[in-house]
N, C-alpha and C positions, 0 to 999 in steps of 0.2 A: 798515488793520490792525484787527481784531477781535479781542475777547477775549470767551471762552464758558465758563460754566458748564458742563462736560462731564456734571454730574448732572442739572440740568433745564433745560436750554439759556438759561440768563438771560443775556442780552449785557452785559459791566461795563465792557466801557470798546471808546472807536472812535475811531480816530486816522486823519488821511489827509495825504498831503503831493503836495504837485507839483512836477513837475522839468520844469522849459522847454522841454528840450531835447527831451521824448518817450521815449518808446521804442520798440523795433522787436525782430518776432520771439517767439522765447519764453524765458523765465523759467527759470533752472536754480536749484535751493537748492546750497547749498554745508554751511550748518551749519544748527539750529535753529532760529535768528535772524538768519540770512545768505543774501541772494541774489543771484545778480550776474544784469544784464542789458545789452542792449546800448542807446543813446542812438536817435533817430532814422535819423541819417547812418550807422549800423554801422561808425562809426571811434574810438566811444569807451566802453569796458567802466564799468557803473557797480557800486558796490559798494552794497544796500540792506541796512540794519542795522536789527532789530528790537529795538534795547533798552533795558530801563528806560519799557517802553510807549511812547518815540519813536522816530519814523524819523526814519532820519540816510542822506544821498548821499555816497558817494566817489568821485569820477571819475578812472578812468586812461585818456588814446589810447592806444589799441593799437602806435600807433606806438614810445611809449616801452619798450613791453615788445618789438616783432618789429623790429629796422633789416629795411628793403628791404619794409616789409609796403604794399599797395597793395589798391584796394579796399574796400567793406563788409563787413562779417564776419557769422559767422552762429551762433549759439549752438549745439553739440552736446549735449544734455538728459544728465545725469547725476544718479544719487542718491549717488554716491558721497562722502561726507564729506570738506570738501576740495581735492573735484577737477572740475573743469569743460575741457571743450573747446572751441574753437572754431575756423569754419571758414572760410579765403580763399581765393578760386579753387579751387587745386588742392593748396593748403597746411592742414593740420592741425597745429590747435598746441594741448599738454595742458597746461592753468594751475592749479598748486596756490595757495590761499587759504591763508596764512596763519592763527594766532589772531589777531592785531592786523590782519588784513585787509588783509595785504599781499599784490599778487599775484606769483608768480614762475611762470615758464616753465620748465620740466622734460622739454620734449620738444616736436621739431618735424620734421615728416615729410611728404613729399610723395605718403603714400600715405592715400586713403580710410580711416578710422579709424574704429570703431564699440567703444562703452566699454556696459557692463554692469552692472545693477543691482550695489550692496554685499552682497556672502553675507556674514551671521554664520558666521566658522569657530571661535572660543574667542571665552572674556571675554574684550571689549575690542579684540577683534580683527576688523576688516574684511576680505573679500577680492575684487575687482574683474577682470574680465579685458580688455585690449583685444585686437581682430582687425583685422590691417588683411590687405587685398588688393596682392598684388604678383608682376603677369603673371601666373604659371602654380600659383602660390603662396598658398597662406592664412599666413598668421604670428600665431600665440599668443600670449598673455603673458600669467602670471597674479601680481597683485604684490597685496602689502599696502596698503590705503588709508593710512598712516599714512609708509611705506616705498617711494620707487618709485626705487630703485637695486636691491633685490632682487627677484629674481624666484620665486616658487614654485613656477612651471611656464612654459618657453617650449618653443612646439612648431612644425613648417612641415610643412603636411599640402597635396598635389597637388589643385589642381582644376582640374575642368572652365571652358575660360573663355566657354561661353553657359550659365553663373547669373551672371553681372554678381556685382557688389558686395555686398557684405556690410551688410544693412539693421540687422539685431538682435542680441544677444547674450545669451544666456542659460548660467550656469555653477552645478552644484551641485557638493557636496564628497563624498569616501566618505574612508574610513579602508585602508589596504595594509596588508600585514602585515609592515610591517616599522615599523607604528606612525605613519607618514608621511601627510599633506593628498595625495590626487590629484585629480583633476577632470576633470569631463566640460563640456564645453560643445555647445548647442542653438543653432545660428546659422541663422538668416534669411537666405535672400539675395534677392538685384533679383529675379530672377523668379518668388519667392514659395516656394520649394521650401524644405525645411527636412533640414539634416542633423544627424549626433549626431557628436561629434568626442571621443577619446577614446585615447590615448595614442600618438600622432600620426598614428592612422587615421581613415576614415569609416568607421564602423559600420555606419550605416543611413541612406536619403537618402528621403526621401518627395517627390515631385514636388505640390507641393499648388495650385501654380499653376493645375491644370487645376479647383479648384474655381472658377475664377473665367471660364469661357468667357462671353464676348462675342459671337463669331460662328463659323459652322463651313460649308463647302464639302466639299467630296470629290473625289477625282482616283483616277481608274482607275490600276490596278499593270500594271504593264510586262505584255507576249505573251511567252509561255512560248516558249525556242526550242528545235528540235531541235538534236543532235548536241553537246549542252554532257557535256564528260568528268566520269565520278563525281567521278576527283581535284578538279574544278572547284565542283562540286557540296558536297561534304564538304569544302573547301580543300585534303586534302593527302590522300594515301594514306594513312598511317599513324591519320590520326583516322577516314580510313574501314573500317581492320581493327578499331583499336582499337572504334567503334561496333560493329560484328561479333563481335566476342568477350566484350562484355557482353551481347548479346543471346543469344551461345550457353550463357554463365553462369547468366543469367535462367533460361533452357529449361530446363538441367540443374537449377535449383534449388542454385546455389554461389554466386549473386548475394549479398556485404553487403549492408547497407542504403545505404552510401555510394552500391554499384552499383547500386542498384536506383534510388534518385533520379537516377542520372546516366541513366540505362536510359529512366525516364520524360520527364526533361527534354527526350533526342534524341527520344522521342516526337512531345511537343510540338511542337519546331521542325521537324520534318520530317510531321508532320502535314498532310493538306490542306489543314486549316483555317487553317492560319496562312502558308500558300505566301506568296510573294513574286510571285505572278506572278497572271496574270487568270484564273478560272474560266469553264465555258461559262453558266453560269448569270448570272454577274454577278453573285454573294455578297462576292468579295473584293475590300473597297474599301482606299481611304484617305480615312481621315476628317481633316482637315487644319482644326485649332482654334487658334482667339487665343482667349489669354486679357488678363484685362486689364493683368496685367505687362509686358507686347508682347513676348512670348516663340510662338512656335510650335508646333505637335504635330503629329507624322503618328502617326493610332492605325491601328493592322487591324483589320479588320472583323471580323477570325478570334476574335482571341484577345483583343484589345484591348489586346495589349501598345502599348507607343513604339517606335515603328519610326526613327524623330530626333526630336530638337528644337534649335532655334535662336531665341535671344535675340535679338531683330532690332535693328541699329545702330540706325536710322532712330527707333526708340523705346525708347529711353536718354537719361538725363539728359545733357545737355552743354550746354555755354556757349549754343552756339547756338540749343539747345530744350530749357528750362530746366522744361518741366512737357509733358510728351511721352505723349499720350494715342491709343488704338488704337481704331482706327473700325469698320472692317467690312474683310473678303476677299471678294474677286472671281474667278472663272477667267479668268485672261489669256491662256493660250496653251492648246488641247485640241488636239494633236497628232489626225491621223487613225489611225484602230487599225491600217492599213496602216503607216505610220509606225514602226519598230519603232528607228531610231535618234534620234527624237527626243523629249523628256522634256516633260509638262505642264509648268506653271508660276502660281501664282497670285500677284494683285495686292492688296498688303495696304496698304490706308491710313489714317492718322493725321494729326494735327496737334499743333503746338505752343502749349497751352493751352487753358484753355475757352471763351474768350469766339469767338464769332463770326466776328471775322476774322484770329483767329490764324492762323498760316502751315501748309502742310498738310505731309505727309511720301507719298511715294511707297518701295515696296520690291517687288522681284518675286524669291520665290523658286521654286527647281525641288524640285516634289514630291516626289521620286524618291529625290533625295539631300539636301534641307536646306537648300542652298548658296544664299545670298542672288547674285544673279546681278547686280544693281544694283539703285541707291536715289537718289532724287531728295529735296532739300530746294525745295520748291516756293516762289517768293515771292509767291505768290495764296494765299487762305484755303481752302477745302473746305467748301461748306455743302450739297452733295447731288451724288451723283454717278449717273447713267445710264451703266448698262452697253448700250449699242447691238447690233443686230440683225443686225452685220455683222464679219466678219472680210476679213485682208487674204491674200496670198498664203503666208507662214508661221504662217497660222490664228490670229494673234495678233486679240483680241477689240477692237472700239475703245469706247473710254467718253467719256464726255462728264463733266466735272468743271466745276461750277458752283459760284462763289464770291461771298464777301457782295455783291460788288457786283452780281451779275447778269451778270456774263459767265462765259463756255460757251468750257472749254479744252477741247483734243481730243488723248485719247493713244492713239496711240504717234503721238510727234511724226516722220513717216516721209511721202515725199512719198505712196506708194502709199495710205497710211492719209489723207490729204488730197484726193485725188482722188475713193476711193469718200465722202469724206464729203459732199463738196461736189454728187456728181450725189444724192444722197437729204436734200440741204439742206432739200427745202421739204416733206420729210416725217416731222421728227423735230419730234416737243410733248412736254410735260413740265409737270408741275404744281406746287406748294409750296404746304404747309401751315403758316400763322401759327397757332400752338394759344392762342398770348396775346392775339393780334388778333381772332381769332374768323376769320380770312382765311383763303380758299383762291385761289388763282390762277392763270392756266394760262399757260404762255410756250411761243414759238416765239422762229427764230434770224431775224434781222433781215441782217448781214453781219459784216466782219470789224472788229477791235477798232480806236478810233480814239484821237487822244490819246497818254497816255502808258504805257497798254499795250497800245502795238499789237503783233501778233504774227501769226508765222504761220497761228498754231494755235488763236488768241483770237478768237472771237467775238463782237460783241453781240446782246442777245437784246431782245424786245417782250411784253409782256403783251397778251393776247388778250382776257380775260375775265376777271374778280372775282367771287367770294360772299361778299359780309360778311355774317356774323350777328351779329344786333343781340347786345352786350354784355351789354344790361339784362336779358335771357330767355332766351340760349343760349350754353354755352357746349363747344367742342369737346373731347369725351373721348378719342376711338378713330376711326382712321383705316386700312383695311387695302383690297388690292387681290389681282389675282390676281397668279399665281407667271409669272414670265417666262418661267418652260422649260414650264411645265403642257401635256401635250397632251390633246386630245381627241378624242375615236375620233370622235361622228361629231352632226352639228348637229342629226338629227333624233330625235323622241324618242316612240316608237309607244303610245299612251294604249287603251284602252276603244274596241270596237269596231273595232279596227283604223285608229283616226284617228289622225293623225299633228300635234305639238308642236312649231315650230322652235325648240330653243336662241336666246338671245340672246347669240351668243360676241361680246364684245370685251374686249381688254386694255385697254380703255382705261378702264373702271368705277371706279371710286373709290365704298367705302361709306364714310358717313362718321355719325357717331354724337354728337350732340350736348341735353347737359340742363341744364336749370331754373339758372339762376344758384344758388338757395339751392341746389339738391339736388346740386354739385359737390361734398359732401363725405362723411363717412364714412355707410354707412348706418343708416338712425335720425334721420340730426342733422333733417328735415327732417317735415314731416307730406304724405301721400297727397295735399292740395290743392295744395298747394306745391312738387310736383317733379312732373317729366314727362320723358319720352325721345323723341328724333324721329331717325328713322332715315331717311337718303337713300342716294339711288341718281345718282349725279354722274356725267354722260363731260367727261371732263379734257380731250378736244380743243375742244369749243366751249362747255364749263360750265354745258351743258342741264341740269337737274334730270330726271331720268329717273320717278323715284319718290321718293314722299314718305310716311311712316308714323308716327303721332305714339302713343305708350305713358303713357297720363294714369297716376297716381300711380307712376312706374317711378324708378329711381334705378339711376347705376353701383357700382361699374365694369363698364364692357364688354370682354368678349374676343370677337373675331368671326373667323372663317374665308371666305373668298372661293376658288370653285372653279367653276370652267365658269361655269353661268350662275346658280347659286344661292350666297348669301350666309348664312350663320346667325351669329346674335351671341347673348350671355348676358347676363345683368342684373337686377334685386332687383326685383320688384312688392313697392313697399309695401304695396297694398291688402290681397293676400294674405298678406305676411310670409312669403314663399316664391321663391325666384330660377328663371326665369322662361328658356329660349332659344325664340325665332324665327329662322322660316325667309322668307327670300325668294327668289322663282323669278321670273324674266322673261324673257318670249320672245318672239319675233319677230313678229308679224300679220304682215306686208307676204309673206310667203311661206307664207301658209296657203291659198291655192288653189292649191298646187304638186305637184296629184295630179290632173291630168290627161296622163296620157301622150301626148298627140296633141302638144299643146304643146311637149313635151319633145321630141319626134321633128321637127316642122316649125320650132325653132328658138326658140318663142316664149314659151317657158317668162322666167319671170323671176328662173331662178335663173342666166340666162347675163347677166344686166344687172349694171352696174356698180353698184358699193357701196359710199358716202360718208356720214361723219359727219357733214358739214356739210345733207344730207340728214336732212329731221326724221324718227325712227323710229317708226313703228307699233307698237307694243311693248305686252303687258300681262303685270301681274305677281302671282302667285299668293302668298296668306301664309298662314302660321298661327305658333300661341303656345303652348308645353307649361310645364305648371311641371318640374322641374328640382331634385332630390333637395341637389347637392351644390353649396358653390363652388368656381368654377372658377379658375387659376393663368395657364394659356393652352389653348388650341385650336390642333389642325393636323387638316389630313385627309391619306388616304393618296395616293399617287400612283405610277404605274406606268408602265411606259415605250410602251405604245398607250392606253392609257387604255382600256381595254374592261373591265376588273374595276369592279366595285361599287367606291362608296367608302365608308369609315369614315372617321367621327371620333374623332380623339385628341384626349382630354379631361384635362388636367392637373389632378387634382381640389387640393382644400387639403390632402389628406392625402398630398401626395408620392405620387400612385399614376397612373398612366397608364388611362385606361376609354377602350376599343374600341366606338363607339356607331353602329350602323349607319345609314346617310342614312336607309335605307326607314323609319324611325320618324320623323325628320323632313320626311315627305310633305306639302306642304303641300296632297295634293288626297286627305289620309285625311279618311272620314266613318264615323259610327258603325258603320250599314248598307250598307256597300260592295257595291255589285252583283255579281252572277257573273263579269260580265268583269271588274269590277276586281281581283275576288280572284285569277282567273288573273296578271292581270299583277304580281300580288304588293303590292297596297295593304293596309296593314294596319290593320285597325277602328282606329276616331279614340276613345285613352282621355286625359285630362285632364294628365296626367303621360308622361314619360319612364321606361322600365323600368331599374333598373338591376341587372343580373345579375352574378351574383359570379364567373361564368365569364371576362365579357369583359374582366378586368383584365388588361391584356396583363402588367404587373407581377406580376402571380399575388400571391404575399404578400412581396414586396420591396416597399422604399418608394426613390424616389428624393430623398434627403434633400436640401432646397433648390431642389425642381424651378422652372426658371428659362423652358426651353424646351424642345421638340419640332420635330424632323428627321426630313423622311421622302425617300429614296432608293429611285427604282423601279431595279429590279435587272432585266437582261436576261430572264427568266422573265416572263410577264405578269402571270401570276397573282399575286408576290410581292412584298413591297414592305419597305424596309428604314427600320427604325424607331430614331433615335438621342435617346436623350431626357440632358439636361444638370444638372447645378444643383453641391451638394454631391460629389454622387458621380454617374457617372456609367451608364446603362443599353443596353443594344442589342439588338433580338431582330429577328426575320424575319416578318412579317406576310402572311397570304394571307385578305380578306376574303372572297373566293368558293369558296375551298378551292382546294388545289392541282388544279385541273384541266387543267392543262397538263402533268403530271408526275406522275410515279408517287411514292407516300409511303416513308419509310425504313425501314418495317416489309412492305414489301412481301415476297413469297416467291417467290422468283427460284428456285430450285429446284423448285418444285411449274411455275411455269409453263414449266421447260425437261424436266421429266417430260412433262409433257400435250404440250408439242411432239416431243418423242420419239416418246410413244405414237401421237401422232396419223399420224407419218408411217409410222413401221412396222406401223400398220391400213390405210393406204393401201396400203403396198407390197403386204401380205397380202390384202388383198379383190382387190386386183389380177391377184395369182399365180390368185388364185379363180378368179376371174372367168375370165381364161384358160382356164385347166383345165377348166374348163366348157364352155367355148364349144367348145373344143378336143375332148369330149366326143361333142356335139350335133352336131358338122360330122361324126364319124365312122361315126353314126347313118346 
């Protein structure tokens, strides 16, 4: 206990006492100088009294005050004067403090219970609300701090049951006219959404969950079918006259205003933009998000409305998984587009807790509809999961789920999904990054699991290869690879004078980003001699070092991007006081005399030879270093579904804004003075810095408040590419780094070019009729 001169902080007196027993949890005040908390074991309520400058313990077991209570308890936080909660199992019980600090139980309930700060409503007067949750049900109650036999307001308002639980509670007062306290209340729930509650309605409900995205996937919307009836279509005839008869309102100009937003609304929803079904383009997705409440979103691509959501069992508090946290999503099931009866499905996973080898959680829902379809509680941990290269005959995807101890589960536990796994047994590798150890490591599967978890489906695995970096001088920042689905149009790559470049395509790259012990920390903390950056180039199947690049006075953080064969990362030159990206390019030798066609036609070419990592690569790799205007948040680039468009980089600057930065400025074979052929090939003079144009904000003058991440969706069109960026709020726009070349633009004038085909044919018919007529003529001659 402290006491403080609140005029100039002089401390007058410090008291402190100990209690054997401990305590456990947190700390609720009750009065001024009253706090109760719980002992160690949470079986015994202590009463702490500040007065007269000492402290004084009260002990009551809980059991004196609840018969049949079992269990630890757990403190519910209240300010209200008074009044404390607390919690066992599935039981809530509200405990009023006496003045003599006596406890009494005033209420006990088997439903989740959330109490709310003390409103001042008059002198001398408190008011408090609690909400508890019950099935389909919210239940009010607004009572007097002083009084809780009366109530000032009880109310039961309908909810939805995927927001879970009722987290917070927030209630202010207004005055009726009838002289009378009413009250609004602000509640919190499980999956983060916030509604206004207010004379036994929702008002207004804000989904705020989705500021908290973790991870995002997409799943294509159903094939549009022929012969579907309007009634089916508009649900019923009658709302399909009634749409018809506001639009002939509209026309005539007798539309209200009422009718005019209802006029717009059907707009909306019947809009192409916001269709239900696939476009030929491949614009209309489903964008499919966890957040970190472990709740779900299906957004559109159209309008970005919520097409569902679903609060996932699987990550909800309960007995079992008592601190339930959400990992990542997977595509588990991609129906074929032929497929028009069957529904994607993606694999959402979690575990219960943070430490390591807590226990993991499986859920698969169906995109389509929301519907959690099953959910696994896993009794293995989750420490990295591999989505594998292979599906089974119902195109369900197989992954591979690796846990603390180094064994390799395999799902869908299915014998077909067993078979293809076991014939490509001895060609799946995988690597692991210790960021605290400075370790990387590469594993292969060794056989199946022995002991006490052996299993069908359980494998054990062997380490291949190790990199430790020494602790003392390096220590691991930034670790990124390429995209599992990335394609690439084509390996080779036509330079200056018509000479050709092989790509070095492998998935198997690992860059990895590693600086100075001192200069792991904020930038500044460190001087130019004293930090350094080293950038490699790692293949994770045999742990070769590939390339090695060291950056003398450089310091993080790094954001880096991995695409085909080149890699670009971001990062602070001290020297210059100026942040800094490089580029790295590497490509193949071993197939740069593959331009003799005779070879190619007699068989002897050596692009028909087999191609093994375990084979040392011939490889060299091209760099360079631009300074670099902004900082950056993250990097993505775009991607497209053949990959034959140019790519851009997406640049998350600090200012919540998205920058469109084209590869061709990060050329690492630009020179000042570029030749005539390079300038043909589109090399652009080599200047010291990166340009940045105020055009190429894809955000234009929006800011994406909180930006976290960037998602890029290549859309059936090649040329376009669909851009989802995250954080606070959320952004989406449609990208074509080479212009729509594939596609006519939406300003195009379809009228002028069905005139000129008009014209053009009735000049033909007419020189025709000529022409005859002529000839016709000259024969008579």
């Amino acid at each position: 206990m402290y006491q403080i001169n609140a005029l100039n902080g002089e401390l007058l007196k410090h008291e402190s006492a100990a209690f054997s027993g401990g305590f456990l949890g947190e700390v609720s005040p009750v009065f001024s100088e009253t706090v109760v908390a719980l002992d160690s074991t949470g079986l015994i309520l202590l009463t702490v009294s500040f007065q007269n400058g000492m402290i004084s313990f009260q002990q009551m077991p809980i059991s004196n005050l609840v018969k049949d209570s079992f269990g630890p308890a757990k403190i519910i936080p209240s300010s209200v004067t008074g009044i404390f909660a607390i919690k066992m199992n599935a039981v809530t019980i509200v405990i009023r403090v006496t003045d003599e600090n006596k406890l009494e139980v005033v209420e006990k309930t088997n439903h989740e219970t959330s109490i709310s700060d003390a409103l001042p409503i008059s002198e001398g007067q408190q008011a408090f609300a609690l909400v508890q949750r019950a099935g389909p049900e919210i239940h009010l109650r607004v009572k007097l701090a002083h009084s809780w036999d009366d109530n000032l307001l009880k109310e039961s308002v309908k909810m939805d049951q995927h927001r879970g639980l009722v987290h917070k509670i927030y209630i202010n007062n207004y005055i009726r006219t009838d002289k009378s306290y009413g009250f609004r209340a602000l509640i919190v729930m499980e999956d983060h959404s916030l509604l206004l509650l207010q004379q036994g309605e929702i008002v207004w409900s804000r989904e705020d969950g989705l500021a908290s995205i973790i991870d995002v996937t997409t799943s294509e919307l159903p094939v549009e079918r022929d012969g579907v009836s309007v009634a089916k279509v508009e649900h019923n005839l009658f709302e399909w006259l009634k749409g018809h008869m506001l639009k002939l309102k509209g026309t005539l100009m007798l539309a209200s205003p009422q009718d005019i937003a209802a006029i717009q609304s059907m707009r909306l929803k019947n809009s192409e933009k916001s269709k239900m079904t696939r476009d030929h383009n491949g614009f209309r997705k489903l964008l499919i998000v966890l957040t970190r409440a472990g709740k779900l979103f299906a957004l559109h691509t159209g309008d970005g409305h919520i097409v569902w959501s679903y609060l996932l069992q699987s990550l909800q508090k309960s007995k079992v998984c008592q601190h339930p946290i959400g990992l990542n999503l997977y595509k588990w099931q991609v129906p074929h587009h032929h497929a028009m009866d069957e529904n994607p499905s993606v694999l959402v996973i979690g575990k219960c807790g943070p430490s390591s080898d807590a226990p993991g959680a499986l859920s698969f829902v169906d995109t389509y509809t929301g519907k959690e379809l099953s959910s696994l509680s896993l009794v293995h941990s989750v420490a990295q999961v591999i989505p594998l290269p292979y599906t089974d005959s119902t195109e369900q995807r197989l992954h591979l789920l690796i846990d603390a101890d180094k064994h390799a589960h395999l799902y869908p536990k299915t014998p077909e999904a067993i078979s293809i796994f076991e014939r490509e047994f001895s060609n799946i590798y995988w690597y692991s990054v210790e960021d605290d150890n400075g370790i990387i490591k590469g594993h292969a599967l060794r056989g199946k699991c022995t002991g006490e978890v052996a299993d069908e489906v359980c494998f054990d695995t062997r380490e291949l290869w190790s990199i430790v970096f020494p602790s003392e001088s390096e220590k691991i920042i930034a670790t990124v690879t390429r995209k599992l689905n990335e394609v690439v149009h084509t390996q080779a790559k036509v330079i200056a004078d018509q000479e050709v470049m092989y790509k070095y395509i492998s998935r198997n790259i690992l860059f990895v980003a590693t600086v100075a012990l001192k200069g792991s920390g904020e930038i500044g903390s460190v001087t130019p001699e004293e930090s350094w950056l080293v950038a490699y180039l790692i293949d994770t199947v045999t742990g070769r070092i590939l390339h090695r690049v060291t950056h003398h006075g450089s310091q993080g953080p790094v954001h880096a991007v991995f695409s085909e064969n080149w890699v670009v990362y971001h990062y602070f030159n001290l020297k210059a006081h100026r942040y800094e990206m490089s580029v790295i390019e590497i490509y193949d030798q071993s197939r740069a005399d593959n331009k003799d066609v005779w070879k190619l036609v007699l068989g002897k070419h050596n692009l028909t030879s087999p191609i093994s990592l375990y084979s040392r690569p011939d490889v060299i790799t091209k760099l360079q270093s631009y300074f670099f205007t902004h900082s950056v948040k993250t990097i993505a680039v775009t991607s497209t579904t053949k990959g034959i468009t140019s790519k851009q980089l997406l640049i998350g600057t600090i200012g919540d804004q998205v920058l469109a930065l084209d590869k061709r400025f990060l050329d690492p074979r630009r020179t000042v003075n570029p030749t005539q052929a390079e300038k043909e090939e589109g090399i652009i003079p080599l200047t010291d810095s990166l340009p940045i144009i105020p055009q190429s904000y894809v955000t234009h003058a929006l800011r994406v408040e909180g930006l976290r991440g960037i998602i890029t969706v290549p859309a059936k069109l090649e040329s376009t590419t669909l851009v989802f960026a995250h954080g606070v709020d959320l952004f989406f726009t449609q990208l074509a780094p080479s212009r729509t070349y594939d596609s006519l633009t939406d300003d195009f004038n379809y009228a002028l070019l069905l005139i000129t085909i008009v014209a053009l044919v009735a000049a033909i018919f007419l020189t025709w009729t000529l022409s005859e007529r002529k000839e016709l003529q000259e024969n008579w001659r």
